[in-house]
KOLLO-954401 format. One record per atom (N, C-alpha, C): residue number from 1; x, y, z. Coordinates in steps of 0.001 Angstrom, whole numbers, plus 500000, padded with zeros to 6 digits. Example, Ala and Ser with C-alpha at 12.3 -4.5 7.8 and 13.67 -1.06 7.14 Angstrom:
<marnus>
  pos       x       y       z
    1  513190  494310  507800
    1  512300  495500  507800
    1  513200  496700  507800
    2  512850  497750  507080
    2  513670  498940  507140
    2  512900  500030  507870
</marnus>
This chain:
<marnus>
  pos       x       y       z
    1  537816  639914  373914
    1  537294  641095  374562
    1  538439  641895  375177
    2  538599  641253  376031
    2  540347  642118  376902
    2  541185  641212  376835
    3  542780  642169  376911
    3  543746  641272  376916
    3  544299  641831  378125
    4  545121  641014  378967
    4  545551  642069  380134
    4  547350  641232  380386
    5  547897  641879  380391
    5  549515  641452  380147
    5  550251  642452  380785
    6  551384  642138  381173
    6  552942  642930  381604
    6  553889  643354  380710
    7  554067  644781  380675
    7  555293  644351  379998
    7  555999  645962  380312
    8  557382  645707  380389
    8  558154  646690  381410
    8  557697  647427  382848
    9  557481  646120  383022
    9  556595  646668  384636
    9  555055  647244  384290
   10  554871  647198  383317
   10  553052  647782  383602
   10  551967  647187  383138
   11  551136  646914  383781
   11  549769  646453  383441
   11  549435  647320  382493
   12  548847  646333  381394
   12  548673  646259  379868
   12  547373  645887  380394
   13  546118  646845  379733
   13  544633  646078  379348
   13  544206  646351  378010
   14  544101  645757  377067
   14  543896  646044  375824
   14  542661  645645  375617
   15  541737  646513  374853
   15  540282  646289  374664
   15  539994  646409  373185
   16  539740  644954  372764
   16  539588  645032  371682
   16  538058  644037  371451
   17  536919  645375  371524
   17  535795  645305  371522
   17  534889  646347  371746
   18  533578  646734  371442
   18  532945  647867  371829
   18  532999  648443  373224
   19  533519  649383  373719
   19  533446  649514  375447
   19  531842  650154  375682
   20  530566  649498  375621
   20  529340  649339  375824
   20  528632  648884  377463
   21  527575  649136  377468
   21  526923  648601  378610
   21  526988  646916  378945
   22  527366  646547  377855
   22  527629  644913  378042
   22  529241  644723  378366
   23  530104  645925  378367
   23  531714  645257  378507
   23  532081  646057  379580
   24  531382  647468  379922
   24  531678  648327  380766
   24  532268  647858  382275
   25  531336  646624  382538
   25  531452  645913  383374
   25  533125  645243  383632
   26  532937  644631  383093
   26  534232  643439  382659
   26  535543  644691  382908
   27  535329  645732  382214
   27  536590  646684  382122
   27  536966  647225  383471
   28  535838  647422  383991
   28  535589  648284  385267
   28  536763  647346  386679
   29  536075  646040  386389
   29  536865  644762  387538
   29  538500  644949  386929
   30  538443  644486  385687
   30  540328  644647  385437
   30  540448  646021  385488
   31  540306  647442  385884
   31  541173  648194  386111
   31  541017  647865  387887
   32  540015  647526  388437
   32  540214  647330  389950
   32  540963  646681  390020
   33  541078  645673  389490
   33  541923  644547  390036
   33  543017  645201  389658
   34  544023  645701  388777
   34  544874  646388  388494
   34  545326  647289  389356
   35  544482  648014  390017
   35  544888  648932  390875
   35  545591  648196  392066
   36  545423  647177  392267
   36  545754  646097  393441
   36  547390  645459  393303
   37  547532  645838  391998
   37  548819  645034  391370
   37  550087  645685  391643
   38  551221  645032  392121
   38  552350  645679  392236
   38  552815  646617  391198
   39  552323  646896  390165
   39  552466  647927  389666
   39  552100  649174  389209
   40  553151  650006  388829
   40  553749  651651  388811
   40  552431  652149  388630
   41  552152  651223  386983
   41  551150  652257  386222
   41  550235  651149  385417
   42  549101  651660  385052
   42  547966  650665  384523
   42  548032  651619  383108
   43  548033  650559  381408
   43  547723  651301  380456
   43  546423  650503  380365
   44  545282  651510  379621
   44  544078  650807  379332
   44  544383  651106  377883
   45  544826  650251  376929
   45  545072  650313  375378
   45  543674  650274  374440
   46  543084  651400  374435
   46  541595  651099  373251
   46  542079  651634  371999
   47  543419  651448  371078
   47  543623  651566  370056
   47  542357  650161  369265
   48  541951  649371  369530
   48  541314  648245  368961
   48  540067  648396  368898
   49  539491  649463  369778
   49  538135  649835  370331
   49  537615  650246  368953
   50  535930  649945  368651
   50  535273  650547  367748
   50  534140  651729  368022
   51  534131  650965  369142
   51  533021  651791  369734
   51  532691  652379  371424
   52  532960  653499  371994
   52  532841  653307  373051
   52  531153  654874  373461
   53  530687  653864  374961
   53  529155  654925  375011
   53  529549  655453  376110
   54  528453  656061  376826
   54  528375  656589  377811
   54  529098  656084  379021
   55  528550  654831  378778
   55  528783  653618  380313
   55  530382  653326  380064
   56  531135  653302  379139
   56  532622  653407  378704
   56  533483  654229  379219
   57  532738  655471  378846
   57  533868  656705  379326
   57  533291  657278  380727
   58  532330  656484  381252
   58  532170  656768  382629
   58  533025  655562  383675
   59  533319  654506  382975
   59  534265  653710  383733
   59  535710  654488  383656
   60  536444  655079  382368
   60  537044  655062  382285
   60  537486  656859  383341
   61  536574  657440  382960
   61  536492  658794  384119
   61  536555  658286  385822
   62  535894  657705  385816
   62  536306  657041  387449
   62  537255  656027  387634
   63  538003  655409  386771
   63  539708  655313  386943
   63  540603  656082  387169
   64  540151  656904  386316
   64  541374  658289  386284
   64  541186  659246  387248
   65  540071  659088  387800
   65  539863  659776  389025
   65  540466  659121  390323
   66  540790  658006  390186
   66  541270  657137  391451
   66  542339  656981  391562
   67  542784  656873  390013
   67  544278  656071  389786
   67  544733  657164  389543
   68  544468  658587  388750
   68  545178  659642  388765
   68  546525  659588  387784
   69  547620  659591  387820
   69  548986  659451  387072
   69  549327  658270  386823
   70  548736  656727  387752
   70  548928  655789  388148
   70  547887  655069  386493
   71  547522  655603  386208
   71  546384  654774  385103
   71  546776  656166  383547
   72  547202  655065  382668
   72  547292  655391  381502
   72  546379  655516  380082
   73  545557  656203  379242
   73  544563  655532  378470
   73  545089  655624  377007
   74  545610  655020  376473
   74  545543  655419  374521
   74  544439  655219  373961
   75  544041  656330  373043
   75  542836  656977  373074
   75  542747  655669  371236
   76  541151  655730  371044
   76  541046  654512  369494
   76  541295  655339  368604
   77  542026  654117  367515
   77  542001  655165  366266
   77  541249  655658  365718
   78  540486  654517  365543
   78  539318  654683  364448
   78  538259  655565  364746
   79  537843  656499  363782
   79  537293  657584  364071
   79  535609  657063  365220
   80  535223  656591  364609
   80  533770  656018  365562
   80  534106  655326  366934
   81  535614  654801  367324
   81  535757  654835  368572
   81  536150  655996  368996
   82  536793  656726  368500
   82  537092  658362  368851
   82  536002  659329  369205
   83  534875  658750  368854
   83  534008  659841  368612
   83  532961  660797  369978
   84  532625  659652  370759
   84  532255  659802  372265
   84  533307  660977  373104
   85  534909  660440  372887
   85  535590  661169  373610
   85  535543  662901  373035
   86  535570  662980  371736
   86  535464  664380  371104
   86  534549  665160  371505
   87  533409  664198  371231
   87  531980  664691  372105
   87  532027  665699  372918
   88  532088  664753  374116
   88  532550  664830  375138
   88  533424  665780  375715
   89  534616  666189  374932
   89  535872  667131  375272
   89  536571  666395  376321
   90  536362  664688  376362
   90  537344  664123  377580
   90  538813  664119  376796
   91  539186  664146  375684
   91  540531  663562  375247
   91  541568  664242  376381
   92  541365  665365  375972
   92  542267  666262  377220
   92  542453  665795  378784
   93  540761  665815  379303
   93  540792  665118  380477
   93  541201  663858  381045
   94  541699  663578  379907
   94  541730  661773  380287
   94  543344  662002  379765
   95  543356  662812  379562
   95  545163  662786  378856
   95  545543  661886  378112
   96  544716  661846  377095
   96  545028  660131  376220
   96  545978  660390  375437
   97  546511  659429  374993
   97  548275  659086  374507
   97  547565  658296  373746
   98  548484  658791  372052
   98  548154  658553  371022
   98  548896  657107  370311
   99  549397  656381  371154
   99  549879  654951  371044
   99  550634  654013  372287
  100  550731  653397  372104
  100  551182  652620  373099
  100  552830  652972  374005
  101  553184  653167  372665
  101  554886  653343  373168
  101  554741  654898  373804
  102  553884  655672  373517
  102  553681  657173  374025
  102  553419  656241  375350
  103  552656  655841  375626
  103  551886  655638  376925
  103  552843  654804  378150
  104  553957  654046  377398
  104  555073  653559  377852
  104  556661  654104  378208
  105  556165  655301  377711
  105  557130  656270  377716
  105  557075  657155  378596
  106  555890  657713  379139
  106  555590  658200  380465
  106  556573  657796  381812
  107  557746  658811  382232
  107  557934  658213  383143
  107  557305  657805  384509
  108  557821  657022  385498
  108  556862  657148  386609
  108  557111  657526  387517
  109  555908  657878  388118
  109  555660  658634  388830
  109  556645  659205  390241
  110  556940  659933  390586
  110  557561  660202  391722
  110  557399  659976  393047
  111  557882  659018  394379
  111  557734  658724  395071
  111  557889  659215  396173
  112  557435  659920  397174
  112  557865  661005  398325
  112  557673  660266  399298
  113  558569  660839  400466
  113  559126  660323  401788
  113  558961  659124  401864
</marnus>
């Protein structure tokens, strides 16, 4: 279902499963808990995703609302996980990054006073 890993300082969640009313859940706790983590930036990786609904891109809209610059999303390839976000018109809003190393490449964020 999820994979959740480090690597160059950032929380890695990789979802490789439908993001549905049955996983929405599960996703929702690892980006909280993530937010808690000594690190920069959180990627949520749904390149693996097949399918994501309503209850998906409403977890994933209230991450990015919290976490802001701090939370990363690469958007699925496959067209039927893509398809909600098009819908939708979130790709933009969610600023999704079209692979991983895009999403790792982001520098971070700037730190004041």
């Amino acid at each position: 279902m999820f994979h959740v890993y480090e690597q160059d300082g950032v929380n890695i969640i990789e979802v490789a499963c439908d993001l549905d009313i049955a996983s929405s859940g599960a996703l929702a706790s690892a980006i909280e808990l993530a937010a808690h983590m000594p690190y920069e930036r959180t990627i949520v990786n749904l390149v693996d995703c097949q399918y994501c609904d309503s209850t998906g891109l409403s977890v994933l809209v209230r991450a990015k609302r919290r976490l802001g610059d701090r939370l990363a999303i690469v958007g699925p390839s496959r067209t039927s996980g893509r398809r909600a976000f098009d819908i939708t018109e979130l790709t933009e809003a969610l600023a999704l990054c079209t692979s991983l190393q895009e999403a790792l490449s982001i520098p971070p964020r700037q730190k004041t006073g």
